[in-house]
C-alpha positions as CSV (number, residue, x, y, z in Angstrom):
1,X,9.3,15.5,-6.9
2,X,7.4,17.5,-4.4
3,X,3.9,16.0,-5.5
4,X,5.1,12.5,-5.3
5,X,6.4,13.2,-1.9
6,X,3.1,14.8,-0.6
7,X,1.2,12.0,-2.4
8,X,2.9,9.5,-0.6
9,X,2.7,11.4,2.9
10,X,-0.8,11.3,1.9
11,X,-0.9,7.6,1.3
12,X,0.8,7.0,4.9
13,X,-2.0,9.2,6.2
14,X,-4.7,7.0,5.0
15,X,-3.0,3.7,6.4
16,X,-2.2,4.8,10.1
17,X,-6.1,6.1,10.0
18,X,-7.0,2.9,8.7
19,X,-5.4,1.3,11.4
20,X,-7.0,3.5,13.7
21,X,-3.8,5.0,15.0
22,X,-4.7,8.6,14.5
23,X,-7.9,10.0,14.6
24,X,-10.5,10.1,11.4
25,X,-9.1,12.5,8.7
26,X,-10.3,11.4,5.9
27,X,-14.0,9.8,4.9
28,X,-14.3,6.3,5.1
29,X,-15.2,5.6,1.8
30,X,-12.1,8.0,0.5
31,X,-9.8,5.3,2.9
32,X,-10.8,2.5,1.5
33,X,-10.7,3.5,-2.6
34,X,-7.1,4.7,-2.1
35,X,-6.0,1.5,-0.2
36,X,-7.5,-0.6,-2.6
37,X,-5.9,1.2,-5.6
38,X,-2.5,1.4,-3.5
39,X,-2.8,-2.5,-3.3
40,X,-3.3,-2.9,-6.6
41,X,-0.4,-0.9,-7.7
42,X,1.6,-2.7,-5.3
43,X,0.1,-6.1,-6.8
44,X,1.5,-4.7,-10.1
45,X,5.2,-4.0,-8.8
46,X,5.9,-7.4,-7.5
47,X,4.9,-8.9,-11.0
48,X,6.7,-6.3,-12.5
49,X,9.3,-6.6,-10.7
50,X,9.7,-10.4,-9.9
51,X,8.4,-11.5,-13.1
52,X,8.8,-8.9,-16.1
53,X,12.0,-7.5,-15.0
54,X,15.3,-8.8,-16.8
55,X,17.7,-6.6,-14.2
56,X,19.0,-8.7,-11.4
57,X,19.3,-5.8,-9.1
58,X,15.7,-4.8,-9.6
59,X,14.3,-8.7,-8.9
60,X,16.3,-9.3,-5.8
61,X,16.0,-5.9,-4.1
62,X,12.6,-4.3,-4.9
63,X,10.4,-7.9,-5.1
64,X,11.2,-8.3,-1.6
65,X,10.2,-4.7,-0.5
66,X,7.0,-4.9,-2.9
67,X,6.2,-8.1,-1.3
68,X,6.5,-7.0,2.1
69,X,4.3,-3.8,1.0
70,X,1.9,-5.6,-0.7
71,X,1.0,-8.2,2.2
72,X,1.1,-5.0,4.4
73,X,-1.6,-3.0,2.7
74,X,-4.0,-6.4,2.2
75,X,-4.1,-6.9,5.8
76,X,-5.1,-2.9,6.4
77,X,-7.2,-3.6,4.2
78,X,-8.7,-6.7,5.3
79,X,-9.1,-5.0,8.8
80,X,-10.7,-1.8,7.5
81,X,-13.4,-4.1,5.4
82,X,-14.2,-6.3,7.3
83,X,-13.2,-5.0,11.0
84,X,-10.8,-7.8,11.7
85,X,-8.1,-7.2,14.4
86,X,-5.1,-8.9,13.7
């Protein structure tokens, strides 16, 4: 419980420094591997969820949220690769 905790502080980490609202913690190249991964996973959750899913509950509360999430971490990561200021 604890690791998935301080994997996911870590993961909030990596997105306020790639939208350069902290200072640099992590390398660049470290940033921009994890987000795209992140995205990806998040990609996979609102197929999984809006798509694959047979629970009501799980397609009408967590699509939404991966959704939201998902357009989120495209835009960081649009910004961080190709230095776009939204």
């Amino acid at each position: 419980m604890i690791f998935f905790a301080s994997a996911f502080a870590v993961i909030g980490l990596i997105f306020l420094q790639a939208a350069e609202s902290i200072p640099p913690v992590f390398n660049e190249m470290v940033v921009t591997v994890i987000l795209t991964i992140y995205t990806l996973f998040l990609a996979y959750a609102v197929i999984g969820n809006g798509f694959i899913t047979k629970s009501k509950k799980e397609k009408f509360i967590m699509t939404p949220i991966s959704l939201v999430g998902f357009v989120m971490a495209v835009l960081v990561l649009i910004q961080l690769l190709f230095h776009i200021s939204f």
